[in-house]
MARVO-304223 format. One record per residue (C-alpha): x, y, z; residue in three letters. Coordinates in Angstrom, 2 decimals. Layout:
N
<u X	v Y	w Z	code ALA>
...
//
This chain:
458
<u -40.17	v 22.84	w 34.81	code UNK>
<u -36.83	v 21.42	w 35.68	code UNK>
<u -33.86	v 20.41	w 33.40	code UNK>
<u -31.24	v 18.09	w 33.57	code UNK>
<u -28.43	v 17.42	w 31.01	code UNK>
<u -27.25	v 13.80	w 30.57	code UNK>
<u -23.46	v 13.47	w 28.95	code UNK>
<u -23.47	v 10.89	w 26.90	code UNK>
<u -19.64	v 9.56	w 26.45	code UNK>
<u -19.54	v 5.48	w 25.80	code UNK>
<u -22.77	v 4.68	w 26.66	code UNK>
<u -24.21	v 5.30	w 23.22	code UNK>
<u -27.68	v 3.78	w 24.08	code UNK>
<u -31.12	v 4.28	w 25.04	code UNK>
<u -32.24	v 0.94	w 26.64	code UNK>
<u -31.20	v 0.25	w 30.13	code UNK>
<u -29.36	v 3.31	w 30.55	code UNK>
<u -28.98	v 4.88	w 34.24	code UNK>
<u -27.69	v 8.43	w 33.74	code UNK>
<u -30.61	v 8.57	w 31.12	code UNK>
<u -33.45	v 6.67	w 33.17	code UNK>
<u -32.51	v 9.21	w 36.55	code UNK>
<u -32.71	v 12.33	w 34.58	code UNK>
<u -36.05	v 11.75	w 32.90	code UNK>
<u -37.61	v 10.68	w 36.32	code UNK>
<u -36.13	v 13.67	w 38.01	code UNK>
<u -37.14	v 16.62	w 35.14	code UNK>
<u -39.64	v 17.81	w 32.81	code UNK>
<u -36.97	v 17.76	w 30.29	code UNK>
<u -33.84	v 16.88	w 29.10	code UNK>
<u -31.01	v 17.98	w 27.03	code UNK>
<u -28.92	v 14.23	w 25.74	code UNK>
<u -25.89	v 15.99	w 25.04	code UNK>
<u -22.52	v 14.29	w 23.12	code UNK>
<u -19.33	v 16.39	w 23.15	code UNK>
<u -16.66	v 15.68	w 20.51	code UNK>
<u -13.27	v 16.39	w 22.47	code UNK>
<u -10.13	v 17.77	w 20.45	code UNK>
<u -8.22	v 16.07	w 23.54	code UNK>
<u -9.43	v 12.64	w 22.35	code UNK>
<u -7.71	v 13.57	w 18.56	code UNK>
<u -4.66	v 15.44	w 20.21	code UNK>
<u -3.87	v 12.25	w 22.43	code UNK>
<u -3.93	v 9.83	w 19.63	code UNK>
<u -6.96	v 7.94	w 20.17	code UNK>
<u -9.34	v 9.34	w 17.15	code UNK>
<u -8.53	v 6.34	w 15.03	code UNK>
<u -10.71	v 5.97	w 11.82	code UNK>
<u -12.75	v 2.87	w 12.16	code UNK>
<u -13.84	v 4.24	w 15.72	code UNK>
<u -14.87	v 7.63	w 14.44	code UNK>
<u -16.78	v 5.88	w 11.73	code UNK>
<u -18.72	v 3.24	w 14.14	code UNK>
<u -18.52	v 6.67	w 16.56	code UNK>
<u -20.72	v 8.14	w 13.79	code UNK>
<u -23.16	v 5.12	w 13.21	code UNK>
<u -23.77	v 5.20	w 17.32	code UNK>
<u -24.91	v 9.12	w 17.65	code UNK>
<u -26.89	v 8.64	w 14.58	code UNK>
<u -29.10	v 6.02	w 15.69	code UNK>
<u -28.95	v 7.65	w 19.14	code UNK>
<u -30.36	v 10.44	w 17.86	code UNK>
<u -33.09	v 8.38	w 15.42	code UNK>
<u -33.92	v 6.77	w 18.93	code UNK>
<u -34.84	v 10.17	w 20.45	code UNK>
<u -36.27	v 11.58	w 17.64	code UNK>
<u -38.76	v 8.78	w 17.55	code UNK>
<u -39.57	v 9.71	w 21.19	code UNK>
<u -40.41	v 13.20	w 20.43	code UNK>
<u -36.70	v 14.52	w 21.29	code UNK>
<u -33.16	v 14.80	w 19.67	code UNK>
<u -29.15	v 14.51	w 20.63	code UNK>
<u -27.49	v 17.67	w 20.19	code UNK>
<u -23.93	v 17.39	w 19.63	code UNK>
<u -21.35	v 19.59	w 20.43	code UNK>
<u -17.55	v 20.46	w 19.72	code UNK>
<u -15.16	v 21.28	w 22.29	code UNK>
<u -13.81	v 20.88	w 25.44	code UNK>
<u -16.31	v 18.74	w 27.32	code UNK>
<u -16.38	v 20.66	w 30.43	code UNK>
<u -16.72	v 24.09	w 28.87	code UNK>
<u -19.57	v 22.69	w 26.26	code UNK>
<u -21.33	v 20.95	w 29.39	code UNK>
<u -21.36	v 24.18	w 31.35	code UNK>
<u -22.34	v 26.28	w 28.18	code UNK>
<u -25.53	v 23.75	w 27.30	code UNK>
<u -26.19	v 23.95	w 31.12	code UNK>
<u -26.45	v 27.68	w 31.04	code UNK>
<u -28.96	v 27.73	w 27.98	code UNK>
<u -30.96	v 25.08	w 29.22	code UNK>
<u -30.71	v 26.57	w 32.80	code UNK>
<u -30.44	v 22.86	w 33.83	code UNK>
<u -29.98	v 21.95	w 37.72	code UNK>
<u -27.86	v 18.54	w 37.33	code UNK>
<u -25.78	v 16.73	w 34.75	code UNK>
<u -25.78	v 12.66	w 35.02	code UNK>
<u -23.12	v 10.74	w 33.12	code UNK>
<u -21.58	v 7.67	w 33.25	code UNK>
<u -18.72	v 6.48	w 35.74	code UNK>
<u -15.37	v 5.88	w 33.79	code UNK>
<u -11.90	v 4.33	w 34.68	code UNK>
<u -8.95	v 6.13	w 32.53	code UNK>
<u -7.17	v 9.13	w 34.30	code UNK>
<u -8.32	v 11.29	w 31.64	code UNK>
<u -11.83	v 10.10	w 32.43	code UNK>
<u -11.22	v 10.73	w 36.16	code UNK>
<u -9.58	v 14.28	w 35.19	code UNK>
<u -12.70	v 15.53	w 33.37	code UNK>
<u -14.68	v 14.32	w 36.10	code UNK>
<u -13.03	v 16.26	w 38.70	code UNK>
<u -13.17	v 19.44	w 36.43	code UNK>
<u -16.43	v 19.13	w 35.60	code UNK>
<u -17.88	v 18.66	w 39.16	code UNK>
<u -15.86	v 21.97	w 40.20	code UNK>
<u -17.17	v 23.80	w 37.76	code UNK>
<u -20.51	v 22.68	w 37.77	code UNK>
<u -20.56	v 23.53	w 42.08	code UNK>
<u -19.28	v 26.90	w 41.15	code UNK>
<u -21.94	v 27.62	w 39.59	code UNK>
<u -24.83	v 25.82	w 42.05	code UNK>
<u -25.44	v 22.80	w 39.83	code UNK>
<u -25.06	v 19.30	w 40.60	code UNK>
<u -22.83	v 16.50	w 38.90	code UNK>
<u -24.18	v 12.98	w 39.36	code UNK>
<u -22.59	v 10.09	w 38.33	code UNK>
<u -24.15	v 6.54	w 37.31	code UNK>
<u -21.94	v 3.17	w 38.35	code UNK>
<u -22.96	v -0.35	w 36.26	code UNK>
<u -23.24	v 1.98	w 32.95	code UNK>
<u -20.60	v 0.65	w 31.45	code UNK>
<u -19.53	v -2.16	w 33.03	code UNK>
<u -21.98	v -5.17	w 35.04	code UNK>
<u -20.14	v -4.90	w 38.63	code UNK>
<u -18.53	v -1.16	w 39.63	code UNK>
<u -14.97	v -0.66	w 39.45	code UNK>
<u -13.64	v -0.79	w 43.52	code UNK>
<u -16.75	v -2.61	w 44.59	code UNK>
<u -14.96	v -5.94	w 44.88	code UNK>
<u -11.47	v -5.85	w 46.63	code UNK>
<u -9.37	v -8.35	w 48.88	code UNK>
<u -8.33	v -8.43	w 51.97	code UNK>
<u -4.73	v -6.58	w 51.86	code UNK>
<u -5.63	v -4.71	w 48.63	code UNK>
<u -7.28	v -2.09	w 46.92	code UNK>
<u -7.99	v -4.24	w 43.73	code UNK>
<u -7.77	v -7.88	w 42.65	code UNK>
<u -5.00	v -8.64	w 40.62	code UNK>
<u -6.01	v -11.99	w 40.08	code UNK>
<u -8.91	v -13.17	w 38.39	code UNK>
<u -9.90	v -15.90	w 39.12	code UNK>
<u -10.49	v -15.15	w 42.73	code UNK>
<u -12.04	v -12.13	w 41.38	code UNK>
<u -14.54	v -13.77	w 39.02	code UNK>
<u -15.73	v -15.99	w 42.21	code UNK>
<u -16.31	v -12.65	w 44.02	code UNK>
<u -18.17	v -11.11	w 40.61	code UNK>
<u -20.20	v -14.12	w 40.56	code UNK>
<u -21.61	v -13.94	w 43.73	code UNK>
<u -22.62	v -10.29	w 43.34	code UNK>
<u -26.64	v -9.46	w 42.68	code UNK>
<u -26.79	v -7.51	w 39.60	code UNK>
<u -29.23	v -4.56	w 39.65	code UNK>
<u -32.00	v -4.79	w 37.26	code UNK>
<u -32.48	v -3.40	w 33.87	code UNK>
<u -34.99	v -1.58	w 32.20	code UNK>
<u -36.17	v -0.36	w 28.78	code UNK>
<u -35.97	v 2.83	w 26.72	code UNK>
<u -38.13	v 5.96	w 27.21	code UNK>
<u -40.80	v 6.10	w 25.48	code UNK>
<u -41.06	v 9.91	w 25.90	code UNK>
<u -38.23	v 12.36	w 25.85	code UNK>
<u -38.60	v 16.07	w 25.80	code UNK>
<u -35.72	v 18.45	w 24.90	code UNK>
<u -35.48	v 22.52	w 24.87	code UNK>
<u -36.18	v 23.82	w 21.62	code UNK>
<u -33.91	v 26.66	w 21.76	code UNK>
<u -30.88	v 23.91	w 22.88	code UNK>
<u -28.55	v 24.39	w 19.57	code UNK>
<u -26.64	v 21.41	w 18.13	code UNK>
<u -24.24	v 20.76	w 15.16	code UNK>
<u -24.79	v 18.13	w 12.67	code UNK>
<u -24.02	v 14.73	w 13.08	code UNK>
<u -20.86	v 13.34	w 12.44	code UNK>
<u -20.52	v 10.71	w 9.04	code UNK>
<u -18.55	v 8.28	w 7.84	code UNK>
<u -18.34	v 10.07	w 4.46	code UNK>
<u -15.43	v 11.70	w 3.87	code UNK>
<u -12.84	v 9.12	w 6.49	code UNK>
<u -10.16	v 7.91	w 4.74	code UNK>
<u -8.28	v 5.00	w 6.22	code UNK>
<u -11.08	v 2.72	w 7.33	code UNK>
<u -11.44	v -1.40	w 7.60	code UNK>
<u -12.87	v -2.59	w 4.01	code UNK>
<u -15.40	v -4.78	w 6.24	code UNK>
<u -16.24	v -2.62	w 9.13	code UNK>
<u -19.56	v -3.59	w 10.98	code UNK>
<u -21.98	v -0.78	w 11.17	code UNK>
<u -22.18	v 0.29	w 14.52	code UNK>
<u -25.13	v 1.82	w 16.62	code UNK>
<u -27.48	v 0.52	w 19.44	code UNK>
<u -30.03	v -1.15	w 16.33	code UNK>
<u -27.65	v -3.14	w 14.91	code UNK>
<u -26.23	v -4.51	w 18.37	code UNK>
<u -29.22	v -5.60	w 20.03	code UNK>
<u -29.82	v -7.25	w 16.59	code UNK>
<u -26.70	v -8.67	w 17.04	code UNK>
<u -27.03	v -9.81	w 20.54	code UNK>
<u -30.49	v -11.83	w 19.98	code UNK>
<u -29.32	v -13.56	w 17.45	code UNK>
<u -25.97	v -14.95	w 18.84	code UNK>
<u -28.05	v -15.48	w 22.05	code UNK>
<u -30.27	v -17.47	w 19.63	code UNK>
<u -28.04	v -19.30	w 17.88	code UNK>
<u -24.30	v -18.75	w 19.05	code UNK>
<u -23.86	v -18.92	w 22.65	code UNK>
<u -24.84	v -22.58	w 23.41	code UNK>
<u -21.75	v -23.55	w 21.64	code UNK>
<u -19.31	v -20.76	w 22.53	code UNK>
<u -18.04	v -23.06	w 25.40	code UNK>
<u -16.40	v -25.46	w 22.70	code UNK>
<u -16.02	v -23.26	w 19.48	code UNK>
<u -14.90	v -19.95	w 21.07	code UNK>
<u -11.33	v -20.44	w 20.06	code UNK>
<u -11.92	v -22.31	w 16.88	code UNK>
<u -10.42	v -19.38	w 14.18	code UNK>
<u -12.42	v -20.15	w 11.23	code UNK>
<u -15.49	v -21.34	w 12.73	code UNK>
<u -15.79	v -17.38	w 13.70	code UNK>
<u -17.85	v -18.38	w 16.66	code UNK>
<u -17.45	v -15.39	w 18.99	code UNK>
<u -20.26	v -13.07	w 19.76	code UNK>
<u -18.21	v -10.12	w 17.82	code UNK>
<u -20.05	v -8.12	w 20.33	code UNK>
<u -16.89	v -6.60	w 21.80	code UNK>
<u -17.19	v -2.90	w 19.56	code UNK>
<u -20.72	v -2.73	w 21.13	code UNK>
<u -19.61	v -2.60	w 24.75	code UNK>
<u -16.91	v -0.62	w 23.84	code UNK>
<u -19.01	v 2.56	w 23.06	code UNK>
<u -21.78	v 1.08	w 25.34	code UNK>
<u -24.38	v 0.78	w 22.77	code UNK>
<u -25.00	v -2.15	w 24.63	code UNK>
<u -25.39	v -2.71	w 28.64	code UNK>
<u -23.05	v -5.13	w 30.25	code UNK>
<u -25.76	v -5.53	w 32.80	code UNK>
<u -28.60	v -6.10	w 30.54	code UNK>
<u -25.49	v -9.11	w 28.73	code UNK>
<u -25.55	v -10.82	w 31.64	code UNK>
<u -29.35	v -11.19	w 32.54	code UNK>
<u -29.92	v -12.50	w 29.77	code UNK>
<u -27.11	v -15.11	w 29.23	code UNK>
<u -27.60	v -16.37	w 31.95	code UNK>
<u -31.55	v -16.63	w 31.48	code UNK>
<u -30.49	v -18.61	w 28.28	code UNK>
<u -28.05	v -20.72	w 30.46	code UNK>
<u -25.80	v -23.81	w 29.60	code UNK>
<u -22.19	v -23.65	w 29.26	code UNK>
<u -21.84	v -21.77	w 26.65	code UNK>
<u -23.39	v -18.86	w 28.31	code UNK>
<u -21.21	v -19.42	w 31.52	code UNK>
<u -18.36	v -19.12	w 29.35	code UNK>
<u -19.42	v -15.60	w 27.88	code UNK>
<u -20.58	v -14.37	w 31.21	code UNK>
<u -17.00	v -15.18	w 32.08	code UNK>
<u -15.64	v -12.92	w 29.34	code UNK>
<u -17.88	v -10.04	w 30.28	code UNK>
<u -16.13	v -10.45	w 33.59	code UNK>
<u -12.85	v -9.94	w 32.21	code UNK>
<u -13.75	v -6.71	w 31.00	code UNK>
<u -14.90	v -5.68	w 34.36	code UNK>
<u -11.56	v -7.34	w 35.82	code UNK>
<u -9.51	v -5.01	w 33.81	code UNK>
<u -11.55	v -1.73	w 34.24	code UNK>
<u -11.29	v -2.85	w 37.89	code UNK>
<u -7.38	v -3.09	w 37.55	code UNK>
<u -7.27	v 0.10	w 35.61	code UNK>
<u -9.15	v 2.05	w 38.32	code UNK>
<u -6.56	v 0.97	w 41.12	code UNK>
<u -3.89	v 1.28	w 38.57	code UNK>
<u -4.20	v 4.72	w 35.96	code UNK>
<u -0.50	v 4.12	w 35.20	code UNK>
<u -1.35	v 0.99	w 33.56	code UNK>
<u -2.42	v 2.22	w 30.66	code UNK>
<u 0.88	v 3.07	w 29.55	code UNK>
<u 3.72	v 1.88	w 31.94	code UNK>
<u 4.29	v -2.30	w 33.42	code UNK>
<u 2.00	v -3.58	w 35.90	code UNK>
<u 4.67	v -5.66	w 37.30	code UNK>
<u 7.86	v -4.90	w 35.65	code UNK>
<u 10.36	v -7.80	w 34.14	code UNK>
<u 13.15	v -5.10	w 33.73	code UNK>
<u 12.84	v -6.21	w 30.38	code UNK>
<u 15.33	v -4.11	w 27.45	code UNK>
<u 13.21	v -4.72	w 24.56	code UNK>
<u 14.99	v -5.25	w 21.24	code UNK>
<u 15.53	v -1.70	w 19.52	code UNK>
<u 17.35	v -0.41	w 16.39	code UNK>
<u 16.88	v -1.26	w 12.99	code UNK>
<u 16.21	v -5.38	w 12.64	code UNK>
<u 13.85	v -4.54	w 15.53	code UNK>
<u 11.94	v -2.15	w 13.35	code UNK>
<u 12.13	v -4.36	w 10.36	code UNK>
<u 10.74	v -6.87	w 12.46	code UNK>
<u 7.56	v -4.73	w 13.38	code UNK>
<u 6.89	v -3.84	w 10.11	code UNK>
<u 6.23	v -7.79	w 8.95	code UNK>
<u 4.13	v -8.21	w 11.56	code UNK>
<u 2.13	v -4.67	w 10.88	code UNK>
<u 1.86	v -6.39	w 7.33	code UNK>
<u 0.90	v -10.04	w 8.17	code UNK>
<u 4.83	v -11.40	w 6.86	code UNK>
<u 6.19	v -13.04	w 9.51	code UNK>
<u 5.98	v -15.94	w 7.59	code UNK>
<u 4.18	v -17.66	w 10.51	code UNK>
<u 0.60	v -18.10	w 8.50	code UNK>
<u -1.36	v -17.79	w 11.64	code UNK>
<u 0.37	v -14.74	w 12.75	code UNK>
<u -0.07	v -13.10	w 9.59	code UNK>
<u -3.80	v -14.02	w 9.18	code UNK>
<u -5.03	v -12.56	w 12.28	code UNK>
<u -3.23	v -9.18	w 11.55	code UNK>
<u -4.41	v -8.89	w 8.06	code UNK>
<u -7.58	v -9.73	w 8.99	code UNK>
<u -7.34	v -7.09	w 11.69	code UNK>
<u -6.59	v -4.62	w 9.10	code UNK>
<u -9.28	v -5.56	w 6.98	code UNK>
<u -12.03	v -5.75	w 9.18	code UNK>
<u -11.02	v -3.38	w 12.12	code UNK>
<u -11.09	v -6.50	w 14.39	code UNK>
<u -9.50	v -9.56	w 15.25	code UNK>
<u -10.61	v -13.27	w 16.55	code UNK>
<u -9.50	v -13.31	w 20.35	code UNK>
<u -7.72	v -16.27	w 20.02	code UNK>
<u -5.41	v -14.33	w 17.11	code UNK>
<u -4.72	v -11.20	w 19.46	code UNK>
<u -3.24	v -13.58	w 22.13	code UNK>
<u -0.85	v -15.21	w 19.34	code UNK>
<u 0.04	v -12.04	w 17.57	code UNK>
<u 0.63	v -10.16	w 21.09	code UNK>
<u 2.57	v -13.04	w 22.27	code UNK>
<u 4.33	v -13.45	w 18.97	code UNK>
<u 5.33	v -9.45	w 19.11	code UNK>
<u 6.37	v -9.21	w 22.56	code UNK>
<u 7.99	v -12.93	w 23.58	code UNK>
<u 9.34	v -14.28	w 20.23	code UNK>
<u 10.28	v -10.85	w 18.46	code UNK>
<u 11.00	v -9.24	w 22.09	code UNK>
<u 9.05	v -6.01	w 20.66	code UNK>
<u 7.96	v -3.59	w 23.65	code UNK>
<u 3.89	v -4.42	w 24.17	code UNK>
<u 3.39	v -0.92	w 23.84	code UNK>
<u 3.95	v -0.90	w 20.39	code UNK>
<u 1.77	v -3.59	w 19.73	code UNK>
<u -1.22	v -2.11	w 22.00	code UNK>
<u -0.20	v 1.05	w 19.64	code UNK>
<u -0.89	v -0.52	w 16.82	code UNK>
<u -4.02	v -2.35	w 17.72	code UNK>
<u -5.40	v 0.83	w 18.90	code UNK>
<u -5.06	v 2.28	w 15.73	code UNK>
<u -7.10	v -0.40	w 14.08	code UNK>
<u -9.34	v -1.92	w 16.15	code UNK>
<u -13.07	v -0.62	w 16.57	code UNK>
<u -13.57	v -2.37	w 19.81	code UNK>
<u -9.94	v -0.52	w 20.80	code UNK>
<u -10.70	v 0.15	w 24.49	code UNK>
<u -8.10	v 1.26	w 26.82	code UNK>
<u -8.29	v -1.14	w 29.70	code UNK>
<u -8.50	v -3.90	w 27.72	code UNK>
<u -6.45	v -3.77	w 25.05	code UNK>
<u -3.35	v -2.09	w 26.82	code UNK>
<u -3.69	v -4.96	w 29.93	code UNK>
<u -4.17	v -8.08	w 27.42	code UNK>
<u -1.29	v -6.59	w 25.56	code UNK>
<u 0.66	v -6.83	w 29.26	code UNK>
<u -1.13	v -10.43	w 30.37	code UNK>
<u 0.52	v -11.69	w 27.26	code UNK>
<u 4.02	v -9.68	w 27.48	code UNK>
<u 4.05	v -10.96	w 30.81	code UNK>
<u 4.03	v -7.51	w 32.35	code UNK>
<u 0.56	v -7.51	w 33.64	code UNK>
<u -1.95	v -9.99	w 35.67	code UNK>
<u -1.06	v -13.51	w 34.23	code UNK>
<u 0.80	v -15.82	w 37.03	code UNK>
<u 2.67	v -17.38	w 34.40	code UNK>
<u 4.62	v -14.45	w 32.68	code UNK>
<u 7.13	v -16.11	w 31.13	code UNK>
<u 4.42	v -18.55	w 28.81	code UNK>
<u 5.35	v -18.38	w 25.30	code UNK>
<u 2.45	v -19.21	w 22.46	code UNK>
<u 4.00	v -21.12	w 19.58	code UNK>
<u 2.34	v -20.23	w 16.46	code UNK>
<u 2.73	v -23.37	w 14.47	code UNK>
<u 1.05	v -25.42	w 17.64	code UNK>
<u -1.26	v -23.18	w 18.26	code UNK>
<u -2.27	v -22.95	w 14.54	code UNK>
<u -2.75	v -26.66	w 14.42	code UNK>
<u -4.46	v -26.45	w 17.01	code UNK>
<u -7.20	v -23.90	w 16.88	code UNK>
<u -7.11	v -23.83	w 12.85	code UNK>
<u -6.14	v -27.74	w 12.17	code UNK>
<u -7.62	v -27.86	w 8.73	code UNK>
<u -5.98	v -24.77	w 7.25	code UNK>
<u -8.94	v -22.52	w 6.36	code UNK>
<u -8.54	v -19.79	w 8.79	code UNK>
<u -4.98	v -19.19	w 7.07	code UNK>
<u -6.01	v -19.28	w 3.41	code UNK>
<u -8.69	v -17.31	w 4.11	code UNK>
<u -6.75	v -14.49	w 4.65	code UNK>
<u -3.11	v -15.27	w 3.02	code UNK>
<u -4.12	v -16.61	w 0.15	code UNK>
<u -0.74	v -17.02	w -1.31	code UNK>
<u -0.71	v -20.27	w 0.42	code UNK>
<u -4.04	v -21.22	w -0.90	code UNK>
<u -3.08	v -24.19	w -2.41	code UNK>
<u -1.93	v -25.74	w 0.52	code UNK>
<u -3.92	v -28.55	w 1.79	code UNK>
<u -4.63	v -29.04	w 5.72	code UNK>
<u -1.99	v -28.19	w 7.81	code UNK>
<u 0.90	v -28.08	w 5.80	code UNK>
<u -0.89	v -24.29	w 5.79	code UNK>
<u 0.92	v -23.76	w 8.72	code UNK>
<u 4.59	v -24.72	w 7.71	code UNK>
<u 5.49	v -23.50	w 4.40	code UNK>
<u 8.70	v -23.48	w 4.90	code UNK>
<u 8.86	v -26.94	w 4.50	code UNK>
<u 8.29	v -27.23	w 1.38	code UNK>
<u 11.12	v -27.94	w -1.30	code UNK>
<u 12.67	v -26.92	w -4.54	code UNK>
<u 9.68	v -25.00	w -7.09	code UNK>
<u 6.77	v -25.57	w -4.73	code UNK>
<u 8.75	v -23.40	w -2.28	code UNK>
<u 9.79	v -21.13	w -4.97	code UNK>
<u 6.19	v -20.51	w -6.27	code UNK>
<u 4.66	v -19.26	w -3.52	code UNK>
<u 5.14	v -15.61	w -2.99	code UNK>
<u 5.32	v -15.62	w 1.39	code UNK>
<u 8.56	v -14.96	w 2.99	code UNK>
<u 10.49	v -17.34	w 5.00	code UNK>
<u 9.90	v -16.85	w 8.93	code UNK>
<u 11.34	v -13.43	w 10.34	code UNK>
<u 13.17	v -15.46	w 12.80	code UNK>
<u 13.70	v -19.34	w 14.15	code UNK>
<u 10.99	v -19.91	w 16.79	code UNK>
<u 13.56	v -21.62	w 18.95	code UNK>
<u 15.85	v -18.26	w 18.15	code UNK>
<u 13.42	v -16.05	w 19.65	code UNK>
<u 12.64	v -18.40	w 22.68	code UNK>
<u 16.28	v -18.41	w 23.07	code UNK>
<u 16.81	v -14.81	w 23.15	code UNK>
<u 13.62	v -14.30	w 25.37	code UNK>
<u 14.50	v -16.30	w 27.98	code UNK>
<u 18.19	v -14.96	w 28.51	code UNK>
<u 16.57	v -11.38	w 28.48	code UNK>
<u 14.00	v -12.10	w 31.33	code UNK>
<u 16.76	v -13.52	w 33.49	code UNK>
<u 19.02	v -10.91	w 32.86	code UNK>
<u 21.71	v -13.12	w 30.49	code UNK>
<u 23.77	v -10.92	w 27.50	code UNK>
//
């Protein structure tokens, strides 16, 4: 009887998954095997609310299998050594995994294969996992990668997606295959009050009813703040306990232009994983620098700290970010203010906003966080870099009534409508009594300042 071992990494899933799905037709039995790396921890990236959905994934992995006669056995270590080591006791002939992006991901890959060959076993690894349309399948003429998207989206759209298909219903695994407990969310400190539960259950849950009831008006209300009408589906792709392939069939089987708009979303994700592929340095360093000298020193950091703490005294501004630290997510709309706000009217370095998000957010995935932090510094993919977001408009605008704001600051509670949105003008006690600080700095200020910085004026 043959043996395969599939690595699970953020594909935390049983439907419609590929790397799963080959090894089961190819073997008698399987070992599903999930290997919690130091290396993620030592680089930064082990952020509490993702360990804690992390958790709720591989246990309802592992309820998944069990209810299929097998099991996930978890492991702790260095991925390639724990891969080889449950290789050798299963005397397994292949490993599948999922494809991946990052240059770590790419690293591990590359080690892995090697040692696998050295030791006559095979490493085989599974495109449109984790993302609808593979990474490098789509490029232009003159280029190894769109950077673009909207020429890239027409390409995406065009492509025929493979098809999907459901969980095992049988899955055997060697008994004498050790594993370590599962990991819990007892005992984290630091977590979201309000973080979702995570795990494959509660996204598919999550999926049919927003395809239910949600999508058909995500076209019009996807930007609305307090109407909260995005899928919130965004942690569940992140650890893959849902397929981006599997999203797309079926928006578009429930059609209408509020689907198209999602399936346009889901191809932003791919857009970036595409970039990130072409572009490892990405992560971390400009796409297309601005020479910019980001503001330093100590008003600089005096200025990040408000807008860690949601006092900026720009309502909107300060909403999304405490409701990012409260709920380990934010509304999209918010993360384009806030990211704009940091890096074009504060002149704060993007990476210390894409820092901060990734400390907090449960859907905090590399390629998209780090390049929507540099579309809206204007160091990344958008053709207008030099677009600046003003908060009180775009408050009005996608929060006209107020409630999105005194939701979430309610020190300005009592204020009716918009006037939510512009404390500052009010006068003598009502200013007094409310407890919110004046704004950190004059919007046309920090336009000002911007502007002479990105063409190079003291």
């Amino acid at each position: 009887m043959t043996v395969s071992v599939v690595l699970f990494t953020a594909d935390l899933r049983l439907h419609d998954h590929p790397p799963l799905r080959a090894a089961l037709d190819g073997s008698g039995e399987v070992v599903p095997l999930f290997v919690r790396d130091p290396a993620v921890d030592g680089a930064g990236f082990a952020a509490p609310n993702r360990l804690a959905f992390l958790a709720d994934c591989l246990a309802d992995v592992d309820a998944g299998l069990r209810e299929r006669g097998g099991r996930l056995v978890v492991r702790t270590g260095d991925v390639v050594e724990e891969v080889c080591r449950a290789v050798t006791e299963a005397d397994a002939d292949e490993v599948h995994m999922a494809a991946d992006v990052s240059a770590y991901a790419r690293r591990r890959e590359a080690r892995l294969r090697r040692a696998l060959e050295a030791e006559g076993r095979r490493l085989l690894v599974h495109d449109t996992v984790t993302t609808a349309v593979p990474p490098g399948e789509l490029t232009p003429a003159a280029s190894d990668h769109f950077a673009v998207f909207t020429p890239y989206f027409r390409r995406w759209s065009e492509q025929r997606l493979r098809d999907t298909f459901g969980a095992p219903r049988h899955v055997r695994v060697p008994e004498h295959v050790g594993s370590e407990p599962l990991p819990s969310r007892r005992g984290l400190s630091g977590l979201s009050p309000a973080l979702p539960a995570g795990g494959e259950t509660a996204g598919r849950k999550r999926l049919t009813a927003w395809l239910r009831s949600g999508v058909h008006d995500y076209e019009d209300r996807h930007d609305d703040l307090s109407g909260d009408a995005t899928s919130r589906l965004s942690p569940h792709l992140h650890l893959g306990t849902l397929s981006p392939v599997e999203l797309v069939h079926r928006a578009r089987r429930a059609g209408g232009p509020g689907a198209e708009a999602f399936v346009r979303q889901l191809a932003w994700r791919d857009f970036h994983r595409q970039v990130l592929a072409a572009r490892q340095d990405a992560a971390s360093a400009d796409y297309r620098t601005r020479h910019d000298r980001w503001r330093s020193g100590r008003a600089a950091r005096d200025d990040i700290e408000a807008w860690r703490e949601g006092r900026t005294g720009y309502p909107v501004v300060d909403a999304a970010m405490r409701q990012l630290r409260h709920e380990g997510w934010m509304h999209n709309r918010g993360r384009l203010l806030t990211a704009s706000f940091l890096t074009k009217t504060l002149y704060v370095d993007w990476r210390v906003g894409a820092r901060h998000f990734l400390d907090l957010l449960v859907d905090g995935d590399l390629a998209n966080n780090q390049l929507n932090w540099q579309w809206a510094a204007g160091t990344g993919t958008d053709t207008r870099p030099n677009r600046v977001l003003n908060p009180v408009t775009q408050g009005k605008r996608y929060d006209p009534d107020g409630a999105y704001v005194r939701r979430w600051v309610p020190e300005l509670g009592d204020l009716a409508g918009s006037a939510a949105h512009e404390p500052w003008k009010l006068r003598g006690l009502d200013r007094a009594a409310l407890d919110y600080p004046d704004p950190v700095v004059e919007l046309s200020e920090g336009l000002d300042r911007f502007r002479r910085a990105r063409e190079g004026r003291p």
